[in-house]
C-alpha positions as CSV (number, residue, x, y, z in Angstrom):
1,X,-18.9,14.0,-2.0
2,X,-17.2,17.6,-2.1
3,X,-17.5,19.6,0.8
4,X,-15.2,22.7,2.1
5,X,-12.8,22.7,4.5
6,X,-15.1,23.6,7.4
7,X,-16.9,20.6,7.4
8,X,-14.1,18.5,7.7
9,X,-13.4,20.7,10.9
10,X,-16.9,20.8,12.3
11,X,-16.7,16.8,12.0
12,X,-13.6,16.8,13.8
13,X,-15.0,19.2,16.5
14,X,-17.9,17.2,17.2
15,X,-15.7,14.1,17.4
16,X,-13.6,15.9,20.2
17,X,-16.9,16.9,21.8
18,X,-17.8,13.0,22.1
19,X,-14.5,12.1,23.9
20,X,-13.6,11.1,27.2
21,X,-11.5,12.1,29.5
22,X,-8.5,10.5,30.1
23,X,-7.6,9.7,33.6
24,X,-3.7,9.3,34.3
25,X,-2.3,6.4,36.0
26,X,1.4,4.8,37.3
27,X,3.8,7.2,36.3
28,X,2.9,10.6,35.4
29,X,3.5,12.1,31.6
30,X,4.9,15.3,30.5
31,X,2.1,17.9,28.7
32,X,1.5,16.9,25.0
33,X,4.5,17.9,23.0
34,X,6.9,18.2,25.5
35,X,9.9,16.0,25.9
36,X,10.8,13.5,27.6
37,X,7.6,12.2,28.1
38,X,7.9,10.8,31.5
39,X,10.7,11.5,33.9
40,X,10.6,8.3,35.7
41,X,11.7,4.8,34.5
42,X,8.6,3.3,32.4
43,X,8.6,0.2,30.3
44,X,6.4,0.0,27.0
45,X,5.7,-3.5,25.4
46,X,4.9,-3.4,21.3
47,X,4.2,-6.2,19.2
48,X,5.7,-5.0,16.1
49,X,5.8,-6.0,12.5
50,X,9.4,-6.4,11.1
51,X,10.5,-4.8,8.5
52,X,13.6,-5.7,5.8
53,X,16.9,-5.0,6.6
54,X,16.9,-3.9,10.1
55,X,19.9,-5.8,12.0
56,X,18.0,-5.8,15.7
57,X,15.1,-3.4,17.1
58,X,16.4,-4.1,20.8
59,X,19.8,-3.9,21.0
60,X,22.2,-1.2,19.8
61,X,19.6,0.1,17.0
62,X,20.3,3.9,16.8
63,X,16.9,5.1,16.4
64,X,15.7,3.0,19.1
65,X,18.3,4.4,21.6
66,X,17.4,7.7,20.1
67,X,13.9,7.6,20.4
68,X,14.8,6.3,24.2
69,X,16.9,9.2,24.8
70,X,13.9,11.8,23.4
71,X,10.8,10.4,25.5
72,X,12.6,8.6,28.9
73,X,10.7,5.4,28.1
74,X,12.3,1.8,27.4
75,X,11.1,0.5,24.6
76,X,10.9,-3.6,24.5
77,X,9.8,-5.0,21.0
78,X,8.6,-8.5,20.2
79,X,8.8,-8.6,16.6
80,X,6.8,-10.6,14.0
81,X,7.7,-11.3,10.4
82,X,5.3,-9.8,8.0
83,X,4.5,-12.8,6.3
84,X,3.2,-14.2,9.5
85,X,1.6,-10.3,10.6
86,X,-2.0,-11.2,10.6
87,X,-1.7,-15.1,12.3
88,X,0.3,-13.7,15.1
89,X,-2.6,-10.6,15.3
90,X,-5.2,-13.3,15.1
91,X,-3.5,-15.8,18.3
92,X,-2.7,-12.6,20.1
93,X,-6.4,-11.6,20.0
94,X,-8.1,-14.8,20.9
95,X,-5.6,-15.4,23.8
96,X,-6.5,-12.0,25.4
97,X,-2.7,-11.7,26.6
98,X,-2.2,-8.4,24.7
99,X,1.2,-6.1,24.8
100,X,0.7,-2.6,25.3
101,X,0.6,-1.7,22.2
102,X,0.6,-3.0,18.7
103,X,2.2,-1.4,16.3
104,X,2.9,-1.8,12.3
105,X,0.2,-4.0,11.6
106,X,-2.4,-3.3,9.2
107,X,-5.7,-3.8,11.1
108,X,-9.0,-3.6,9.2
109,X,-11.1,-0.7,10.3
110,X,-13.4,-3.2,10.9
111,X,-11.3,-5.2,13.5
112,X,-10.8,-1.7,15.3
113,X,-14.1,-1.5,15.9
114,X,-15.3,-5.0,17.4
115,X,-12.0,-5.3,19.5
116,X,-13.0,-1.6,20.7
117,X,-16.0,-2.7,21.5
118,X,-15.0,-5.3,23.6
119,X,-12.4,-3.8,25.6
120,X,-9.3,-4.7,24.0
121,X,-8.8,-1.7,22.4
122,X,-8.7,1.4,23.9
123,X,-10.3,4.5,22.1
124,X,-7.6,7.7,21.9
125,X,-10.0,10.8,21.0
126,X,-10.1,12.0,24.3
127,X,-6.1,10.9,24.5
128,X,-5.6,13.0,21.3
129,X,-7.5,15.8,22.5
130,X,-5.5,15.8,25.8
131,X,-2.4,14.9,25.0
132,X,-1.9,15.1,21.1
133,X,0.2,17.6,19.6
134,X,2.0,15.6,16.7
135,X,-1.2,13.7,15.8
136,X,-3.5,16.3,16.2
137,X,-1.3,18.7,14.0
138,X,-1.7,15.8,11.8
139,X,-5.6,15.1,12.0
140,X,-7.1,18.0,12.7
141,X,-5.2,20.9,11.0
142,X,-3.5,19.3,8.0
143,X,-5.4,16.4,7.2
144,X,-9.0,16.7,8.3
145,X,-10.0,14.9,5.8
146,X,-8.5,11.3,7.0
147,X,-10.5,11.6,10.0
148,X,-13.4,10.1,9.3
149,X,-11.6,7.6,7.7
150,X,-10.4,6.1,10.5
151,X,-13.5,6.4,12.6
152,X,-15.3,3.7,14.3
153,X,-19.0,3.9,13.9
154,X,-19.3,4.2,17.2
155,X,-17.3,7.5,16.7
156,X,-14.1,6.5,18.1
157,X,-10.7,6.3,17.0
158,X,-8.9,3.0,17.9
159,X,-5.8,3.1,16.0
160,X,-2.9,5.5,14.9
161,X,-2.8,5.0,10.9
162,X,0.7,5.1,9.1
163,X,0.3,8.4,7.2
164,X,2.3,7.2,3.8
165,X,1.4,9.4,1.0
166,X,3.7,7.5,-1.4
167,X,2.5,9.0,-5.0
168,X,4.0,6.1,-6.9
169,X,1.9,4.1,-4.5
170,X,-1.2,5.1,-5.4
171,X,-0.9,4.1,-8.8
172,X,0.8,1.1,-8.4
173,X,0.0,-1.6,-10.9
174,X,2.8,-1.0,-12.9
175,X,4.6,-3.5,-15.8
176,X,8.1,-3.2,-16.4
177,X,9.7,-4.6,-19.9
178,X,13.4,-5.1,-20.6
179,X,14.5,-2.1,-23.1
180,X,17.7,-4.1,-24.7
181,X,15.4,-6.3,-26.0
182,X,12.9,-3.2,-27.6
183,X,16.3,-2.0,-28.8
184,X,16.9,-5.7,-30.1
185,X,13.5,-6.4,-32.0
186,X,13.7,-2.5,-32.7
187,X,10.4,-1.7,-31.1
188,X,9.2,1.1,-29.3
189,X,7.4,1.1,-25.7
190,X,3.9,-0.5,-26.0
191,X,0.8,2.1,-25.9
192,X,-1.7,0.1,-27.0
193,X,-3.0,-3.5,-26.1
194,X,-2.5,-4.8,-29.8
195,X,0.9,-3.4,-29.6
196,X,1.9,-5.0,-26.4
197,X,0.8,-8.3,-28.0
198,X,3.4,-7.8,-31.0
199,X,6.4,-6.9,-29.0
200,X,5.8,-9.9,-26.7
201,X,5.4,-12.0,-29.4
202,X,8.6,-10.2,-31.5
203,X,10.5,-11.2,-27.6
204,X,9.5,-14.6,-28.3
205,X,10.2,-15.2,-31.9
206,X,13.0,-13.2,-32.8
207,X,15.8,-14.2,-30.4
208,X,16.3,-11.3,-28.6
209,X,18.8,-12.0,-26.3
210,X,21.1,-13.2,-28.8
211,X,22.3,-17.1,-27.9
212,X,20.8,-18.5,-30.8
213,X,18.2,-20.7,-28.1
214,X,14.6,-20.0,-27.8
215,X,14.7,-19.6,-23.7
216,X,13.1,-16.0,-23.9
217,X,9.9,-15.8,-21.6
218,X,8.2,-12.6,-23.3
219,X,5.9,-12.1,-19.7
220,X,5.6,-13.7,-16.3
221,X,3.9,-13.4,-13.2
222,X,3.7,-15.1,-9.9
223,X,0.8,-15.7,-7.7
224,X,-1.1,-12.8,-5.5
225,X,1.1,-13.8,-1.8
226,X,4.2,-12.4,-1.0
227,X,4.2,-9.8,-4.3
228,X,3.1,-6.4,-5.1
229,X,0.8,-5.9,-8.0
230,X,2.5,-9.1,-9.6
231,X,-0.4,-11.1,-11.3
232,X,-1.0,-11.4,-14.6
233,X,-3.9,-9.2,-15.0
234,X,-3.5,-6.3,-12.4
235,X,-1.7,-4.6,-15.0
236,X,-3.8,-5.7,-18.3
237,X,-7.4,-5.7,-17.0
238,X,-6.3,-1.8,-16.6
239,X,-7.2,-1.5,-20.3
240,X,-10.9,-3.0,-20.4
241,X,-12.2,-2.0,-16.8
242,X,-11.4,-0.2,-13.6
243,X,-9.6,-2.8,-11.6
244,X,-8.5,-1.8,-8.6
245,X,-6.2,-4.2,-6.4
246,X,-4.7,-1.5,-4.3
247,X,-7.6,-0.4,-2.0
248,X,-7.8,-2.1,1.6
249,X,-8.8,-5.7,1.2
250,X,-12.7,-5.7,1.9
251,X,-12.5,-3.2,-1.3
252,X,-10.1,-4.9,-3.7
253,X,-11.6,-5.1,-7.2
254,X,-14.6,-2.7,-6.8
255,X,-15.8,-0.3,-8.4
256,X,-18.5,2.6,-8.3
257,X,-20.5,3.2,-11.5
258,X,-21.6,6.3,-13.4
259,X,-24.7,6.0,-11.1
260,X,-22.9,6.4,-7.8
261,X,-23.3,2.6,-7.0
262,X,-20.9,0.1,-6.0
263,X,-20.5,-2.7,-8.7
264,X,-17.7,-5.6,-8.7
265,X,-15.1,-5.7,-11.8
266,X,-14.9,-9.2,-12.5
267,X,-18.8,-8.9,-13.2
268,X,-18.4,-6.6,-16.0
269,X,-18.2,-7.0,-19.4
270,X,-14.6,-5.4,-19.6
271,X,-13.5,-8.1,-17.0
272,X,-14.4,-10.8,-20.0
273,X,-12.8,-8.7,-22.8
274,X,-9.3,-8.7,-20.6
275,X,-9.5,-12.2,-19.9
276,X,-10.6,-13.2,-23.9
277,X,-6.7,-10.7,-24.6
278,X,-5.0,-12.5,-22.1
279,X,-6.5,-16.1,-23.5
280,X,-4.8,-15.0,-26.5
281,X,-1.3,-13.8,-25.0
282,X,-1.4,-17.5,-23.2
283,X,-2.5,-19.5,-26.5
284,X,0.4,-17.9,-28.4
285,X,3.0,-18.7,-25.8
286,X,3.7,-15.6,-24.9
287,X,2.3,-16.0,-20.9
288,X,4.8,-18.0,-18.9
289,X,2.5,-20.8,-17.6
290,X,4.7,-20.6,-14.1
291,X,2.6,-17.3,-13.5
292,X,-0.1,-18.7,-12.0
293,X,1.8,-21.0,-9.4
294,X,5.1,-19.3,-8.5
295,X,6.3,-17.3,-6.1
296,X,8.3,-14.2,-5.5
297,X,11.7,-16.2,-5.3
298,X,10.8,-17.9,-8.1
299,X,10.2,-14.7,-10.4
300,X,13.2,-13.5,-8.8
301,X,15.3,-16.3,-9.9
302,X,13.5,-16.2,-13.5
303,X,14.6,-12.3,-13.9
304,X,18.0,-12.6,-12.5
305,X,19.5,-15.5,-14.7
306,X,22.6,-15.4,-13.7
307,X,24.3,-15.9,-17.8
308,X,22.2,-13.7,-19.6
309,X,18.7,-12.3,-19.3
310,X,15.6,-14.2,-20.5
311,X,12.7,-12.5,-19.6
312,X,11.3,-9.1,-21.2
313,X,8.0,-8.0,-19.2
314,X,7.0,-8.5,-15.8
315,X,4.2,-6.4,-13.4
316,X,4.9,-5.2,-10.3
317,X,4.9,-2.3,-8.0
318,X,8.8,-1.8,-8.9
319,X,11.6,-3.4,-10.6
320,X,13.3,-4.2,-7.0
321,X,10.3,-7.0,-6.9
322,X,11.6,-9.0,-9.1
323,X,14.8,-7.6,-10.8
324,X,18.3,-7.4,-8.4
325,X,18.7,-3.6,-6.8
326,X,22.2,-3.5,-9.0
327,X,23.0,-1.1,-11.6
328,X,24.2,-1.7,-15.0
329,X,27.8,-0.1,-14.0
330,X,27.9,-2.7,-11.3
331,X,27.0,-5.8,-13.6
332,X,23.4,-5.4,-12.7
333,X,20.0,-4.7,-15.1
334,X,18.1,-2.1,-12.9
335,X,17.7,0.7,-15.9
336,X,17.3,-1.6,-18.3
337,X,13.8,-2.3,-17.1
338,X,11.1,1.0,-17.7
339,X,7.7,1.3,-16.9
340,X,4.7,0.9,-19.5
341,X,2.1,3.5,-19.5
342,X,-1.3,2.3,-19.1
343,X,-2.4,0.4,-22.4
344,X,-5.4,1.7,-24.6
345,X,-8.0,-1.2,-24.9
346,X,-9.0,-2.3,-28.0
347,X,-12.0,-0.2,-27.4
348,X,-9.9,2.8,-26.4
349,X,-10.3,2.6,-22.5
350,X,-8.0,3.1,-20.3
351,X,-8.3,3.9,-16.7
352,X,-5.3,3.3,-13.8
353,X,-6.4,1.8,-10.5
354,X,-6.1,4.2,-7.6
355,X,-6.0,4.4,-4.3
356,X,-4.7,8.2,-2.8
357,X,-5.4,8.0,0.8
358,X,-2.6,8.1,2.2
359,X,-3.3,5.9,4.6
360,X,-0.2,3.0,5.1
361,X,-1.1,1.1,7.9
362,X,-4.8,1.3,9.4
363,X,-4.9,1.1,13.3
364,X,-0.8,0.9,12.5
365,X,-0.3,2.0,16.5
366,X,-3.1,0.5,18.6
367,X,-3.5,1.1,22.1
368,X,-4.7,-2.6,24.2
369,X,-6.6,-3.0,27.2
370,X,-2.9,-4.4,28.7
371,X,-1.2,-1.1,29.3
372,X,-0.6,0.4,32.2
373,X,0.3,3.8,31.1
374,X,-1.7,4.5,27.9
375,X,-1.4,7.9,28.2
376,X,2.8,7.0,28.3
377,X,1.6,4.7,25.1
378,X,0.0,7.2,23.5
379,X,2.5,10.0,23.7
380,X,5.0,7.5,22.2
381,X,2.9,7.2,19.1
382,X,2.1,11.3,18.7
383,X,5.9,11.4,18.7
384,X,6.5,8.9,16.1
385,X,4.6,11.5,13.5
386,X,6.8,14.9,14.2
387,X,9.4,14.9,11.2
388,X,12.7,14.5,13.6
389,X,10.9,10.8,14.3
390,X,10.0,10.2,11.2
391,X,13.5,11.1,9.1
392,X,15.4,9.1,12.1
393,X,12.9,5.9,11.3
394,X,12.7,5.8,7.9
395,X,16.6,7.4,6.8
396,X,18.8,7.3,10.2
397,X,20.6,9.7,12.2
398,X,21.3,13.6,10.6
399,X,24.9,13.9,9.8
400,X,25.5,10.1,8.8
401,X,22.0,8.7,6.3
402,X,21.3,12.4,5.9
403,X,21.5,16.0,5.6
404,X,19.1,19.1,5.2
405,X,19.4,20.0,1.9
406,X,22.0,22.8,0.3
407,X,20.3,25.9,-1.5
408,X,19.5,24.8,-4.9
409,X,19.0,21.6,-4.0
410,X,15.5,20.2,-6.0
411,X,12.9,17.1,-4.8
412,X,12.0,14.6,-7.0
413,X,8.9,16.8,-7.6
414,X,11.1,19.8,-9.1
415,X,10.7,22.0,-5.8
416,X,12.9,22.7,-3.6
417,X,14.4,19.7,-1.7
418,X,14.1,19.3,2.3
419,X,16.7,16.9,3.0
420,X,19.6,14.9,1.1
421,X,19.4,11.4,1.5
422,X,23.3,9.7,2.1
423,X,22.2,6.0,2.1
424,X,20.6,3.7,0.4
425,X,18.2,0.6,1.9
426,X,19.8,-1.8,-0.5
427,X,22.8,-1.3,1.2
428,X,22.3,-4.6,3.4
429,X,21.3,-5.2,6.6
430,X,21.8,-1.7,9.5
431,X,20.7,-1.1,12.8
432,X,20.2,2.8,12.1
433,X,16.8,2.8,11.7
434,X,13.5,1.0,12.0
435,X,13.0,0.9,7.9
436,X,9.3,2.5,8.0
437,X,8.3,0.0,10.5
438,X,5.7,1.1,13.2
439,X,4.0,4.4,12.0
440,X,5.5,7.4,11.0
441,X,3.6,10.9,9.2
442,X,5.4,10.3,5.6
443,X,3.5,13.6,4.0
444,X,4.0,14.0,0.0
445,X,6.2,17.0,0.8
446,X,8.0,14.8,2.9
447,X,8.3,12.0,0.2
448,X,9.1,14.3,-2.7
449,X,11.3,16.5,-1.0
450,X,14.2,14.3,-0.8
451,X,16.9,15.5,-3.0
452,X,16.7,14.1,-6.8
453,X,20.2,14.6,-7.9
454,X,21.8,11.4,-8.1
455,X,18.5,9.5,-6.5
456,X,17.8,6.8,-9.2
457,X,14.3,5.0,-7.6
458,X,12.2,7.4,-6.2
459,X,13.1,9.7,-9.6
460,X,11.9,6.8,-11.4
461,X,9.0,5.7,-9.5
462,X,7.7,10.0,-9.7
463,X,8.3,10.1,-12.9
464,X,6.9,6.5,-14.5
465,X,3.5,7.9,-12.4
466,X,3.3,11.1,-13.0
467,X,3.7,10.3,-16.7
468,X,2.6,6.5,-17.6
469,X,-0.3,6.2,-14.6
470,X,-1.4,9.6,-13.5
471,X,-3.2,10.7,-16.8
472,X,-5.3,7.7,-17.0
473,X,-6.5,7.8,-13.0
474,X,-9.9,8.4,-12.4
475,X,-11.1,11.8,-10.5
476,X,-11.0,11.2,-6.9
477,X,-14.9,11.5,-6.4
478,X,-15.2,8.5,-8.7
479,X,-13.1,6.1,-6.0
480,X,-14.5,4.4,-2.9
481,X,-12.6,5.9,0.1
482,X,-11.8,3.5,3.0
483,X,-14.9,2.4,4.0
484,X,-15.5,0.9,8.2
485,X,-18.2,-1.4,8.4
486,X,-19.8,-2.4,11.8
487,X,-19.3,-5.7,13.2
488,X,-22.0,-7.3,11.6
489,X,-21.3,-6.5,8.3
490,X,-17.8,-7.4,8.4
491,X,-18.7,-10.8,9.7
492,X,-21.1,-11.1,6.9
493,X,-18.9,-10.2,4.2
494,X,-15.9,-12.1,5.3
495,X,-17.4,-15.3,4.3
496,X,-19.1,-14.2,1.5
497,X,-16.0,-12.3,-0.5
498,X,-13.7,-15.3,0.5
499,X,-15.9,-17.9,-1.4
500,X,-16.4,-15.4,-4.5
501,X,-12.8,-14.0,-4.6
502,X,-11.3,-18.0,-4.3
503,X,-13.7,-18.5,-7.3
504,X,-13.3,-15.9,-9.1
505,X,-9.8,-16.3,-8.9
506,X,-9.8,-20.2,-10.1
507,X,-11.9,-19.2,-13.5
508,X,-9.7,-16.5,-14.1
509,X,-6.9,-19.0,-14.4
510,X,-9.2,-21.5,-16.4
511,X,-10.1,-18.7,-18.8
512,X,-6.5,-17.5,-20.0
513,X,-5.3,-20.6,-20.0
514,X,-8.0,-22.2,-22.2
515,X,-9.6,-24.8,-19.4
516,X,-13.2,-22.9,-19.8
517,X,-14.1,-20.5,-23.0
518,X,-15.2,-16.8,-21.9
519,X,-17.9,-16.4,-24.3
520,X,-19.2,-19.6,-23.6
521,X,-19.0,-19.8,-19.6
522,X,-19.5,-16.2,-19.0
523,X,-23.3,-17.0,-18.5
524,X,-23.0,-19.6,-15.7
525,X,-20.1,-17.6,-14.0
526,X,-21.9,-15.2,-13.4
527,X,-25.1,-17.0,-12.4
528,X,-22.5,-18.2,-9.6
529,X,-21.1,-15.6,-8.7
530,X,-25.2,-14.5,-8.1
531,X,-25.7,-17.8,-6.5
532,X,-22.6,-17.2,-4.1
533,X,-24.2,-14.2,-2.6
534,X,-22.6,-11.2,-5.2
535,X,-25.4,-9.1,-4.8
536,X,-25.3,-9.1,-1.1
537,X,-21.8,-8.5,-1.1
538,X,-22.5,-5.3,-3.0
539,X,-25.4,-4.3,-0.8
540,X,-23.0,-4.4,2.3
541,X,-20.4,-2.4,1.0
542,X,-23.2,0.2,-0.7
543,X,-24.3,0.9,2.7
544,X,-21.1,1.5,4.0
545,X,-20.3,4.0,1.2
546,X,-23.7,6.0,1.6
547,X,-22.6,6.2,5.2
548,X,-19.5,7.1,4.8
549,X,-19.5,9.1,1.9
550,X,-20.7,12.5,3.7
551,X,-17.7,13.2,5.6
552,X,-15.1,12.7,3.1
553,X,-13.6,15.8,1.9
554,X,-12.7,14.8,-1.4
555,X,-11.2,18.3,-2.4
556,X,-8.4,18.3,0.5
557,X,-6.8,14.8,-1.2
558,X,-3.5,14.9,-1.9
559,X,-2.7,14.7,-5.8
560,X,0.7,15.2,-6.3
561,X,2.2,15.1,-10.0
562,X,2.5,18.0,-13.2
């Protein structure tokens, strides 16, 4: 899969050669780079995905009136909660009354390419090639390598990704446990599977939190919606096979063998081995039987007991999933919970689930069929990935949420730091910024040049990866990249991983909690997972990957860490 530089460049020469070219209509836009971008009044539509804490995206938001100011176009924003992203993308689709543009959704590669096909989307090479200058800084000079990622087959591009290279992202199948009660059985972090199993059940047994009651929940969970990485097994199965939840959906749970060839994890023999550990974890009480129906508020409300705490270990992306964003000096339990390096098996394996694409939101600024002015449209988007853009949507305005950093300042990743962050997103709701909705080109140096001193989560979140999840990832040409499958195939497989995920999914729950026996079942699980069209499954995504797999420059990833 390793190639040099040049072929990333030769691929994204030819894909400039292929273009079209872009003819301009309605109002006339600036050359690429230049600013404002049109010099008569223009109105762009988006259909945007809301993010947390942003007061209003309309009406006296600064970065909208600033990103106004900087391009001469008014932006109007319809905006969709995220937990209703992909029903709103689905009605907007099938009633053909599109915005100009949608933006912040996460839209399958596959998607891209059928709504390309038929018109709704609009294809931007040759608007990159004319008018890019942010994007093709981005694309074709420092990140070659994501552009055939994010290729149609038909050799178009039909959506601006988010560029997030979030580090502690990419290894994001965390657990947290509560160190006052270590301190309290007078235990030491877990390293091993057998030793996770004996402080959970010292959590359990020997009163912990001190009231004299048995209320302590050693672990919990919640259900797969509305978390992140927050099941009962993400975390675990980490220790008997490569189990990868964090990849783009289509991908979830794959993995490619010694061979080169695409297999499924819950169809390996590790996948039975996790579940036969976490039967036992559940038979000894030490699995809260809630974690397979609750939901986030529920695990919130479990983790924040308001008298005193009574739960020691919980997955998730980050402790601000479950645990209140309040410090111990303010009567909160933030430090108290720390990350748990990747287990060793009982059969010594190990191996973290990772995903280091960098890639946010796929087709996260898509051009439709409805604008007027795409090249207007487009030209919006290029300037959403220059840095001034980016700082002013993610932190706010220079001055107020930040400052370019003093001499001496460090990052988070021990080099010197870009800019000093002066507020924090769990200060409530603001109308400074759009909070990372939309896209943005979020680079690791941008990431991990924030200044460290006296930055408390991103500190954490490097360091719990670097040390606890980085050592244990896989080398990069052992992970399946983003793969695009055509139209066909993504119709196929739609069906087909729905019915074998939904099952999958219910005898995992019937094997920890006892309903079916592992060793006994195993056979006629998988003769239905077989029966349910597995293998086909596999063949889809195996010819996507041979595809695919030529163009990727694996050497050019980003791997940040020391």
């Amino acid at each position: 899969m390793s190639h040099k530089w040049s072929k990333a460049l030769v691929f994204a020469a030819l894909l400039v050669m292929t273009t079209f070219v872009v003819q301009a209509q309605g109002v006339a836009v600036t050359p690429a780079g230049e600013l404002p971008i049109v010099n008569e009044p223009l109105t762009i539509n988006i259909l945007m995905v809301q993010t947390t804490g942003v007061e209003d995206y309309n009406n006296g938001n600064k970065y909208t009136e600033w990103l106004e100011a900087q391009t001469g176009i008014d932006v109007q924003i319809e905006v969709v909660p995220s937990a209703d992203a992909q029903t709103k993308l689905n009605l907007t689709l099938a009633s053909g009354e599109l915005p100009d543009v949608l933006a912040g959704f996460s839209i399958d590669p596959g998607v891209q390419a059928q709504q390309g096909a038929e018109g709704a989307f609009l294809p931007l090479n040759g608007l990159i090639e004319q008018y890019g200058f942010w994007s093709k800084r981005a694309l074709y000079e420092e990140r070659p390598y994501l552009l055939p990622l994010i290729t149609a087959p038909d050799g178009n591009i039909y959506g601006l990704p988010d560029i997030n290279e979030c580090f502690h992202c990419f290894l994001s199948q965390k657990m947290w446990i509560y160190q006052p009660w270590l301190d309290a059985v007078g235990m030491e972090i877990p390293t091993t599977t057998e030793e996770f199993f004996q402080v959970l059940k010292a959590f359990k047994e020997q009163d912990p939190n001190g009231n004299g009651i048995a209320d302590e929940v050693p672990m919990s969970a919640m259900i797969l919606e509305g978390g992140w990485h927050q099941t009962v097994e993400e975390f675990i199965m980490q220790s008997f096979v490569y189990y990868d939840r964090i990849s783009s959906l289509n991908q979830q749970r794959l993995l490619l063998d010694e061979n080169g060839q695409i297999q499924a994890a819950y169809a390996q023999p590790g996948y039975a081995e996790g579940l036969k550990f976490m039967q036992r974890l559940y038979a000894e009480g030490l699995i809260d039987p809630n974690a397979f129906t609750q939901d986030n508020s529920q695990i919130r409300t479990l983790a924040n007991n308001a008298d005193i705490n009574i739960l020691g270990a919980t997955p998730g992306g980050w402790p601000g999933m479950f645990a209140e964003v309040v410090f111990v000096a303010d009567g909160g339990r933030l430090e108290h919970w720390v990350n748990v390096p990747v287990l060793e098996g009982p059969n010594g394996f190990r191996s973290a689930a990772y995903a280091p694409w960098g890639i946010g939101k796929p087709g996260g600024w898509v051009i439709t069929s409805a604008a007027e002015n795409p090249e207007a449209a487009f030209r919006l988007g290029d300037f959403m990935y220059s840095f001034e853009s980016t700082i002013r949507n993610v932190f706010g305005e220079e001055g107020v949420d930040w400052v370019p950093a003093s001499e001496g300042m460090l990052g988070i990743d021990g080099k010197p730091a870009i800019y000093d962050n002066l507020s924090q997103w769990t200060e409530g709701i603001q109308n400074q910024t759009w909070q990372q909705a939309a896209i943005q080109y979020r680079t690791s140096e941008f990431r991990l040049g924030q200044n460290a001193d006296g930055e408390y989560i991103e500190t954490l979140l490097f360091k719990a990866t670097n040390e606890n999840m980085l050592p244990y990832a896989p080398p990069v040409e052992r992970l399946i990249p983003p793969l695009t499958l055509s139209e066909d195939q993504q119709r196929e497989i739609a069906d087909l991983r729905l019915a074998i995920e939904t099952y999958v999914d219910e005898m995992k729950a019937n094997f920890i909690i006892g309903n079916a026996d592992v060793d006994a079942e195993w056979g006629n699980y998988m003769a239905q997972l077989e029966a349910m069209g597995l293998p086909r499954l596999l063949e889809i995504m195996q010819e996507a990957y041979t595809t695919q797999m030529g163009a990727v420059d694996t050497q050019q990833i980003q791997q940040e860490g020391g």
